[in-house]
Every structure is written in structure tokens, then in C-alpha cells.
C-alpha positions as CSV (number, residue, x, y, z in Angstrom):
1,X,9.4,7.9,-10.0
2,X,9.3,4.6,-8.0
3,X,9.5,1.4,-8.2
4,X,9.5,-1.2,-5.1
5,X,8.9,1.8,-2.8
6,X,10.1,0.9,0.9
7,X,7.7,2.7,3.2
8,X,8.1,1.0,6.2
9,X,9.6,4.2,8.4
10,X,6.7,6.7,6.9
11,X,4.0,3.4,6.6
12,X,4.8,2.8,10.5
13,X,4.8,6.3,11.2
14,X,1.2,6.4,9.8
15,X,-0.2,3.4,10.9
16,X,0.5,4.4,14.4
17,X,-1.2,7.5,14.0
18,X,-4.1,5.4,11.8
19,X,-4.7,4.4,15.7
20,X,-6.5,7.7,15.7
21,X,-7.8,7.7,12.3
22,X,-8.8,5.0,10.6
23,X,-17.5,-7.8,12.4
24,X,-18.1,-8.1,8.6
25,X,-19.3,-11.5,7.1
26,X,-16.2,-11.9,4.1
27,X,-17.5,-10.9,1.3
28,X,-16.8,-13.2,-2.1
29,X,-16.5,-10.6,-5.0
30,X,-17.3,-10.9,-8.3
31,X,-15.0,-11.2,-11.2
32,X,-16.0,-7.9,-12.4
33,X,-15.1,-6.2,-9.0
34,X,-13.5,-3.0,-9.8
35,X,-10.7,-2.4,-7.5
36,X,-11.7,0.5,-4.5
37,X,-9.7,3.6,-6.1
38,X,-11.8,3.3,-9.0
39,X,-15.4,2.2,-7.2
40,X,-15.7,2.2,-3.5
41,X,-18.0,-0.9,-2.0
42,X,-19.0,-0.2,1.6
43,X,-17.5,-3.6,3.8
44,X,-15.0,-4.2,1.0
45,X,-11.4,-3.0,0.1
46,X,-10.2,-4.4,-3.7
47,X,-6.5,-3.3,-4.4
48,X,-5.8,-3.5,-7.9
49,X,-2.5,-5.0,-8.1
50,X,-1.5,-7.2,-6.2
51,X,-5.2,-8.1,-6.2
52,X,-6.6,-9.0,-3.1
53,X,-9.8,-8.7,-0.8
54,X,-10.3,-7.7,3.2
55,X,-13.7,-7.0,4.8
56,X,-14.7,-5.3,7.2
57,X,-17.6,-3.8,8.8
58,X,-19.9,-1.7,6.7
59,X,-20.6,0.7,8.9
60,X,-16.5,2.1,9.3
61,X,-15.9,5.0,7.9
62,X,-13.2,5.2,5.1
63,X,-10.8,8.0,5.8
64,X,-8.0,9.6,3.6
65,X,-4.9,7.1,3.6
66,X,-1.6,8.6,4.8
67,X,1.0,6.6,3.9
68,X,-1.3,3.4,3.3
69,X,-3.0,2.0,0.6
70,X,-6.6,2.3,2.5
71,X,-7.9,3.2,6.3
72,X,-11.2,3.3,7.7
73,X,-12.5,3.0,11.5
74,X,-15.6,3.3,13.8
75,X,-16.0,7.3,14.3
76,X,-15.7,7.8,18.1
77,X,-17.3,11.1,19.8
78,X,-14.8,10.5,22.9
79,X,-11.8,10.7,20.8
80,X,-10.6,14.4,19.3
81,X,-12.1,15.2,16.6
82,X,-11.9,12.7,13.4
83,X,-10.5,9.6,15.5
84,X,-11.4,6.3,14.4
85,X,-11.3,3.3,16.6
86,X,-11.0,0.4,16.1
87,X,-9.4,1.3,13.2
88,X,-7.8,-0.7,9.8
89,X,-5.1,0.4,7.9
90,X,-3.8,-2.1,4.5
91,X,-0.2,-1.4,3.5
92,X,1.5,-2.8,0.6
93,X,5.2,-2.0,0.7
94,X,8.1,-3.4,-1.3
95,X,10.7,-5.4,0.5
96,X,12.9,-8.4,0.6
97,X,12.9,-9.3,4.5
98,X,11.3,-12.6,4.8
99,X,8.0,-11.8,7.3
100,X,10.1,-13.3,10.4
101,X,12.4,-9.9,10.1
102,X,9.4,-7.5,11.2
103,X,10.8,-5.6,13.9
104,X,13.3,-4.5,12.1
105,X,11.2,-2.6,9.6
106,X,8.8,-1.3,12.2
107,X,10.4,-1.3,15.8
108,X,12.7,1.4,15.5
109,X,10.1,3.8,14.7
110,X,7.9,2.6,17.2
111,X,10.3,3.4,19.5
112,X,10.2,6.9,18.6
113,X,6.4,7.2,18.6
114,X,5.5,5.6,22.0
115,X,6.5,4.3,24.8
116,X,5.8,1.4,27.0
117,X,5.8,-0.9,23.8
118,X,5.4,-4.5,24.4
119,X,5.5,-7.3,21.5
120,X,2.5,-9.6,23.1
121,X,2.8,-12.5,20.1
122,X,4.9,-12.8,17.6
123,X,4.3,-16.4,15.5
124,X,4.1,-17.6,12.1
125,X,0.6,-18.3,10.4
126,X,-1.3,-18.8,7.1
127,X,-4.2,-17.2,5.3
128,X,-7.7,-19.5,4.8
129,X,-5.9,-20.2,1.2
130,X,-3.0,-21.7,2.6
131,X,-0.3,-18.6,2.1
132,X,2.2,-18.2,4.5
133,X,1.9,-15.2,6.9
134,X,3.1,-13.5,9.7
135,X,0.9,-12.7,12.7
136,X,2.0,-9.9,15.4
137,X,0.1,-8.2,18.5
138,X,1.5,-5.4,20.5
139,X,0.6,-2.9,23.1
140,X,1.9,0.8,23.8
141,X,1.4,3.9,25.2
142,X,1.0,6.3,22.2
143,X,2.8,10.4,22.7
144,X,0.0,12.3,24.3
145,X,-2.4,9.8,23.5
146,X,-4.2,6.6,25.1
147,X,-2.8,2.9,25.5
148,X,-3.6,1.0,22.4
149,X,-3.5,-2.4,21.2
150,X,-2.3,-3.7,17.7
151,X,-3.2,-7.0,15.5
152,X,-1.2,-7.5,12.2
153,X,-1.1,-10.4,9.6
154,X,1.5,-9.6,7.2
155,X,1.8,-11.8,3.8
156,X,4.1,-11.9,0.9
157,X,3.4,-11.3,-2.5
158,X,6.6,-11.5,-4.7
159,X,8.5,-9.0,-3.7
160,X,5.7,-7.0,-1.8
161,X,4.7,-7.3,1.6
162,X,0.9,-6.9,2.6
163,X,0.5,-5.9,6.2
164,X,-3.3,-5.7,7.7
165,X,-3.3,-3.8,10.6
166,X,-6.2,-3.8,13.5
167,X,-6.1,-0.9,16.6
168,X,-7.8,-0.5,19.6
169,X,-8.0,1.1,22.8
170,X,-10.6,-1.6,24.5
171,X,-7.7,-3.9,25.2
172,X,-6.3,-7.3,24.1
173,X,-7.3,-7.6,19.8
174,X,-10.4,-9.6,20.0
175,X,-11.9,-12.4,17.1
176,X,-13.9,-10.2,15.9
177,X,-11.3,-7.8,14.6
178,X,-8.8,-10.8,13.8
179,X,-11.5,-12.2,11.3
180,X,-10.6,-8.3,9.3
181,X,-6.8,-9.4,9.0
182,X,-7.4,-12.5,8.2
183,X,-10.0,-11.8,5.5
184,X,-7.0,-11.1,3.3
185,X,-7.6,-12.9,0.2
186,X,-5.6,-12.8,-3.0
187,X,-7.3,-13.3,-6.2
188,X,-6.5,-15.6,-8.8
189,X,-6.8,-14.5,-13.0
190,X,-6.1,-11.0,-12.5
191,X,-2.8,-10.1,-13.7
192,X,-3.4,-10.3,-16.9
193,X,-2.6,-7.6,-19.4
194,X,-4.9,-5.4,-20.9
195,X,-4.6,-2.9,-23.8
196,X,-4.2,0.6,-23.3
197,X,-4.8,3.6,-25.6
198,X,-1.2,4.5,-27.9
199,X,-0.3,7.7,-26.2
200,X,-0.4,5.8,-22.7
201,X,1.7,3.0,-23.9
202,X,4.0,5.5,-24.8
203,X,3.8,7.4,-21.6
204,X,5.2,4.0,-19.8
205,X,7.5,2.9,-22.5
206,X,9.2,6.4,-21.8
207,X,8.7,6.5,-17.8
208,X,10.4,3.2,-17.9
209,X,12.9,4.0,-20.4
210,X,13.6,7.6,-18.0
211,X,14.0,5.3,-15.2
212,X,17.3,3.1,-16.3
213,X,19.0,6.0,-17.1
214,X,18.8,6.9,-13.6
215,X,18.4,11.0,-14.6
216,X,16.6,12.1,-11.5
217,X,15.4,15.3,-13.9
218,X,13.6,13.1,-16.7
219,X,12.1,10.9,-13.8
220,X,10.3,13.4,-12.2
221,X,9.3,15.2,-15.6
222,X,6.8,12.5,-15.6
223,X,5.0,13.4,-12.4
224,X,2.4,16.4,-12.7
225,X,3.2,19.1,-10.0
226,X,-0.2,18.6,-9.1
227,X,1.1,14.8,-8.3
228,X,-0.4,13.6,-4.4
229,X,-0.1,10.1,-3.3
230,X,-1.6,10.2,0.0
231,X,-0.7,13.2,0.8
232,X,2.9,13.5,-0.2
233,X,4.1,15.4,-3.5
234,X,6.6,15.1,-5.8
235,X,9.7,15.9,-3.3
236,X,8.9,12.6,-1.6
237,X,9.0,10.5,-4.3
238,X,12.4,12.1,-5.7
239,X,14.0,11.3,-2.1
240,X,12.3,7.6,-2.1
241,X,13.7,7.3,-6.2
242,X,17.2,8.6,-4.9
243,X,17.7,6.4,-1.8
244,X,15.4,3.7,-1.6
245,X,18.0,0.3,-1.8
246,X,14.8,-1.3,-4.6
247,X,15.0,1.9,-6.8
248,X,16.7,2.0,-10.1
249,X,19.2,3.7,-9.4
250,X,20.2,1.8,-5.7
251,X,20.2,-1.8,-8.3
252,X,21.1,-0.1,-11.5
253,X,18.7,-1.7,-13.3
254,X,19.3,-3.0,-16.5
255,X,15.8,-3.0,-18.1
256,X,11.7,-2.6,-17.2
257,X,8.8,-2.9,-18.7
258,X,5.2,-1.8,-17.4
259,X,2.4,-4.4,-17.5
260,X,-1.4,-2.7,-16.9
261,X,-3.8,-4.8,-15.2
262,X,-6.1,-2.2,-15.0
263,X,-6.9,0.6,-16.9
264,X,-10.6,3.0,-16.8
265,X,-10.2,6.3,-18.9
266,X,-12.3,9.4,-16.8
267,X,-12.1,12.3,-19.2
268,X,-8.8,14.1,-18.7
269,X,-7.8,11.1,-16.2
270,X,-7.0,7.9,-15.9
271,X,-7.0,5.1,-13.2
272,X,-4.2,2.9,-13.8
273,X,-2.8,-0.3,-11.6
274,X,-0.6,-3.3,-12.6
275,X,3.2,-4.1,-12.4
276,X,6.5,-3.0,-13.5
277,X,9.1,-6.1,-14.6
278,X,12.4,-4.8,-13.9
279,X,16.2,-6.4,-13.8
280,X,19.4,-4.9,-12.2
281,X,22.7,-5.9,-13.1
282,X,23.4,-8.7,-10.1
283,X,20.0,-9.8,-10.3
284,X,19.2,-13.2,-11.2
285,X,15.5,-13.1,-12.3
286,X,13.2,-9.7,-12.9
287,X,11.5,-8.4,-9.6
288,X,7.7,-7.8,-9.9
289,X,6.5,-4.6,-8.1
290,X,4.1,-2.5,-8.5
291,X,3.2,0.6,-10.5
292,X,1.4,2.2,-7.4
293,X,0.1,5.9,-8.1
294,X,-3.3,5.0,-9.4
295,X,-4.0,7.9,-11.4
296,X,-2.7,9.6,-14.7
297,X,-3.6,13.0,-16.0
298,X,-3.0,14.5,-19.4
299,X,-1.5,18.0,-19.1
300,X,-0.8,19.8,-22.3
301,X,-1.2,16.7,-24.6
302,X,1.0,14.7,-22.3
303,X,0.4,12.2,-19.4
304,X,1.7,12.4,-16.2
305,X,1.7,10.8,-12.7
306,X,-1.3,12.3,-10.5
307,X,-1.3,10.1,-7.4
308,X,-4.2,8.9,-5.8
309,X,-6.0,11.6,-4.8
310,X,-9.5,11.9,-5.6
């Protein structure tokens, strides 16, 4: 189960390891885009909801997200084996800091994972649309591994933030990378609803219906043991459903209801996206957040959660 999952102590974890891992023209997509979970375009990352755009160049390598909604990088022979740099990682991760309060979401883990770290800028900015956003750079010295250079623009999306993050190990973040971040583009017409088959309607109606009761048993009944979203099983998301302050049971919520934006049947499968409307009991409108795992799977005439693996 989840909701408005806070990631920001795994996400940072991950996106300074995606310094290891993981300059286009921007790229105007058409309205029949499908998002990248579903169908891949080489330079181009769709996320499904929120929906939003980045580019970047064609010739980076996608690599298996950790942690993060997407990653991909330039391969680099020098590096140990399956190191990417520069690299990209997109995050989308709910939270209700305004964009100023950054450092306290990622420093203290930072802290942990290298040393020498040293904010460079730190300044409010805006996306070629006009939306407000956040843009940080900052150097350090990763554990048993090379000095490297970060470049984020952070936005907000109602109750999600979307953090692009640039690395590099050539020095002070240059334009050409900078252009990636701020290729960020959110796209207008797309969160409206469309139909899904009876037996998946129902399979939301109940998740949702699950969650306000707060049973961490009939939550996770919904999740196929099989369930990966990037890389982490169903134990994670019980420990995120349990002590995450956006969950359920942290605002005792009061009622939800899932909205699909986007829905593509593959046999047994299904890829999924779109938003769950949810109130808790001191809050004065319904929070908008998103449904996250990508992928359902019927097992034994039922549908469950499957993640995002492929």
C-alpha cells in the first residue's frame, strides 16, 4: 500500500549512488505520447501522472531505477563496471516542504554518504512555462569513490515534488547538462479519467476502501508477492504504509478514491498510472498523489499490485 510515499532518505540514498549509474534538442511530444513504462522513446522520459517531459541525449543509456522514477547516463569504460556518467536520475516523491526546505529532506543523508559536501548554489528559479522551482548545485567527495558534482531543479506538483538531478565527475555542472533539468515540462489535458475494465474498478474501489481502515493485513493482500518497485518488495512498502507521516494511517484518512489516467491491458498485466483523492480527518481539502506502481497482475482471478518491473 501507499499513498504520498516520502522517499527522500532511500531517493537521496540512490541518487547519490545514480552518480555511478545512471545535449538533447527538447523534444515536443505528441498528444498520443505513451508515457516511458509503457513505450520507451530514446532522448525522451514521459511519466504518466503527474505528466511531464525531460530530454536528454539519445545516446544515454537507460538503466534500472533504484529508488527513482527513471535513470540513464553515458556508459564510461574508466568507471567500474556499469557506471554512468554524467548521469540523470527524475524523482517524484510526495511531500509538503515548500522547495526552499531542501536540505532538510536530503542533507542529512548526504552527510552519511560522503564527505567534503559543499552547497555551491542554492536559489529560487522557474521552468520555461513559468512554474516555480528550486535550483541547487553541490560538490562532494563520494565513500570510496571520485569527487562529483551535482545540478538539481526541483518543482512542485500539488503535493508531489519533481526533483531532476544531473552528476558529474568533470567538474562545475555545465549548460549543456542544465538544459536536461530544465527540459522539465508538465503537460496540460492529461488528467483526465479514463474507463477501466469492471474487475479493475473493483480492485481500486477495494485497495482504497482496505486503506481507510488502516488494516496493515488487507493492505498488503493487495500486493502480489511477486510485487518489485524498483527493486524493493512488499516489506518496504508495509514499513513506508506504517510510518510514512502522508500514509493513511499517519492522517487517518477519512475517504479515497482512485482516478486512472492511464490504463493499457498486456495479457495477464496491466500498466496503470493516475491519482488517488484522499481526505484525513484535519484536513481541509483532498490531497492529490499519485498511484505510483505502474503495473497490475491478475493472480488467481484477482488483481494485484506488481510494481514496475519489466
Amino acid at each position: 500500500m501507499k499513498r504520498f510515499i516520502v522517499l527522500s532518505l532511500l531517493s537521496a540514498f540512490m541518487l547519490l549512488g545514480g552518480a555511478f549509474l545512471a545535449t538533447a534538442q527538447a523534444q515536443s511530444p505528441p498528444d498520443n505520447l505513451k508515457p516511458t513504462f509503457i513505450s520507451p522513446t530514446p532522448g525522451l522520459y514521459v511519466n504518466g501522472w503527474p505528466a511531464f517531459t525531460v530530454s536528454y541525449p539519445k545516446e544515454w543509456e537507460e538503466v534500472p531505477p533504484v529508488l527513482s522514477n527513471f535513470a540513464a547516463g553515458l556508459p564510461r569504460p574508466d568507471l567500474p563496471p556499469g557506471s554512468h556518467l554524467p548521469s540523470l536520475n527524475i524523482v517524484v516523491l510526495g511531500n509538503l516542504l515548500p522547495l526552499e526546505d531542501w536540505a532538510k529532506i536530503y542533507m542529512p543523508v548526504w552527510l552519511q554518504l560522503g564527505t567534503d559536501i559543499k552547497v555551491l548554489s542554492d536559489k529560487p528559479s522557474q521552468l520555461k512555462d513559468g512554474t516555480p522551482a528550486r535550483e541547487v548545485e553541490f560538490e562532494f567527495v563520494a565513500k570510496n569513490g571520485p569527487k562529483v558534482n551535482n545540478f538539481v531543479v526541483m518543482a512542485k506538483k500539488d503535493v508531489l515534488w519533481v526533483s531532476i538531478f544531473l552528476a558529474d565527475d568533470k567538474g562545475r555542472i555545465g549548460e549543456d547538462l542544465k538544459k536536461i533539468a530544465y527540459s522539465l515540462t508538465f503537460l496540460q489535458g492529461r488528467e483526465e479519467p479514463v474507463q477501466v475494465p469492471p474487475d479493475v474498478q473493483a480492485f481500486l474501489d477495494m485497495w482504497c476502501a482496505d486503506g481507510m481502515s488502516h488494516d496493515v493485513k488487507l493492505v498488503m493482500a493487495h500486493f502480489s508477492d511477486r510485487f518489485l518497485w524498483s527493486g524493493m518488495g512488499k516489506a518496504f512498502v508495509e514499513q513506508v504504509w506504517r510510518n510514512d507521516p502522508l500514509s493513511p494511517i499517519q492522517r487517518a484518512t477519512t475517504s479515497e478514491k482512485a482516478i486512472v489516467t492511464v490504463f493499457e491491458p498486456r495479457g495477464d498485466r496491466a500498466y496503470i498510472d493516475g491519482f488517488v483523492l484522499s481526505m484525513g480527518k484535519n484536513d481541509a481539502t483532498a490531497l492529490k498523489g499519485p498511484m505510483m506502481f505502474q503495473q497490475i497482475i491478475k493472480e488467481n482471478g484477482q488483481w494485484k499490485w506488481f510494481g514496475n518491473q519489466k
